[in-house]
DOTIKE-67845 format. One record per residue (C-alpha): x, y, z. Coordinates in steps of 0.001 Angstrom, whole numbers, plus 500000, padded with zeros to 6 digits. Example, Ala and Ser with C-alpha at 12.3 -4.5 7.8 and 13.67 -1.06 7.14 Angstrom:
BEGIN
512300495500507800513670498940507140
end
This chain:
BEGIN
500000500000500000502569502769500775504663501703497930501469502292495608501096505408497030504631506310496549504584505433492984501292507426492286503143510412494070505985509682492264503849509600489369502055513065489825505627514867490285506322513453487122503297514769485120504111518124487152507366518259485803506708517615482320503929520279482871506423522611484043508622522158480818505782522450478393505172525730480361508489526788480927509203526290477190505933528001476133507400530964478269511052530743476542509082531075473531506950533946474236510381535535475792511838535087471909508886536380470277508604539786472576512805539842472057512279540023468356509020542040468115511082544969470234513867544704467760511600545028464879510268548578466616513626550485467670513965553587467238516552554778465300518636558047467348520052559363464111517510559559462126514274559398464872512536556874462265511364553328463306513947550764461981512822547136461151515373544761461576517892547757462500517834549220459057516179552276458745512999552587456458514888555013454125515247552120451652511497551204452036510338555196451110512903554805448064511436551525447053507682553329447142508783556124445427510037553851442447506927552059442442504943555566441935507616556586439573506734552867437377503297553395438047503448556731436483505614555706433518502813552773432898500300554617432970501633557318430769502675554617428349499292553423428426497926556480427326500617557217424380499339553801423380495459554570423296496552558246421512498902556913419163495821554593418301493541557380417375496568558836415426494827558228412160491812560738413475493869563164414654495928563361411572493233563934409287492124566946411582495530568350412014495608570444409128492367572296409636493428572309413370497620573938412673496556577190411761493885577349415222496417575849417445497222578545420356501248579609420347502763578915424091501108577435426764498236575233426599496247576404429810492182576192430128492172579544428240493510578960425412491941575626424841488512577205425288489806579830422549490482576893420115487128575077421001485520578591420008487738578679416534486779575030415793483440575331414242482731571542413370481180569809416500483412566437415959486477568829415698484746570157419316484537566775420461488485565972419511489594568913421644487199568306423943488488564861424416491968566032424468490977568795427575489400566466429067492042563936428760494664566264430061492635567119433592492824563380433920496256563245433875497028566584435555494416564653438365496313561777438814499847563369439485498034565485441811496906562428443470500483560590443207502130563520444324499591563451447808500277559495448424503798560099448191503466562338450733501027560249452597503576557803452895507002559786453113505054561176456486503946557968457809507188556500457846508416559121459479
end
């Protein structure tokens, strides 16, 4: 009888101590993971910005900024494509458009001046296009230009 009850005890301090390693290496665990999630969020005294893996995110902003600067480039391509594709209309029209065509800048004004000149409505809709077309594009740097500078101040 009391060497049954040893052995149980026994028995128990066994189960307590394999509980106490599955524990104890649970908590050796969770030690690493806090160790490395700190790491990840130092702060970098030169430069004040947040550092992942002790480099600073200097490379990251770069790396964004190229991405815009493809973006942009596609896009733009994109659209000399879909021009270049109505070449053949604008061609016929450019003679009766070259002596209409405002000298210098081509601001609101003087494309309104040329849609007044033009006297044909499909030569309207052409410039039309082309205005409207160009507030698209003058949109979406504007909106580039604010997302880089979203993200240049987020990071830092």
């Amino acid at each position: 009888m009391l060497l049954n009850s040893r052995d149980s005890e026994l028995k128990t301090l066994q189960e307590l101590c394999e509980d106490f390693k599955v524990e104890s290496e649970k908590q050796r665990t969770s030690i690493v993971i806090l160790e490395y999630q700190l790491r990840k969020i130092q702060t970098c005294w030169k430069c004040m910005k947040l550092q992942e893996n002790n480099q600073c995110l200097e490379a990251e902003l770069d790396q964004a900024k190229k991405d815009v600067e493809l973006l942009q480039s596609k896009k733009l391509q994109e659209q000399i494509r879909l021009f270049s594709s109505d070449n053949h209309v604008l061609k016929s029209r450019s003679r009766f458009l070259d002596d209409r065509l405002p000298v210098g800048n081509w601001d609101d004004t003087s494309i309104n001046q040329l849609l007044q000149k033009c006297s044909g409505t499909s030569d309207k809709a052409v410039i039309g296009g082309l205005q409207s077309h160009l507030n698209g594009l003058r949109d979406e740097i504007f909106n580039l230009q604010e997302q880089i500078l979203r993200k240049k101040s987020e990071t830092c």
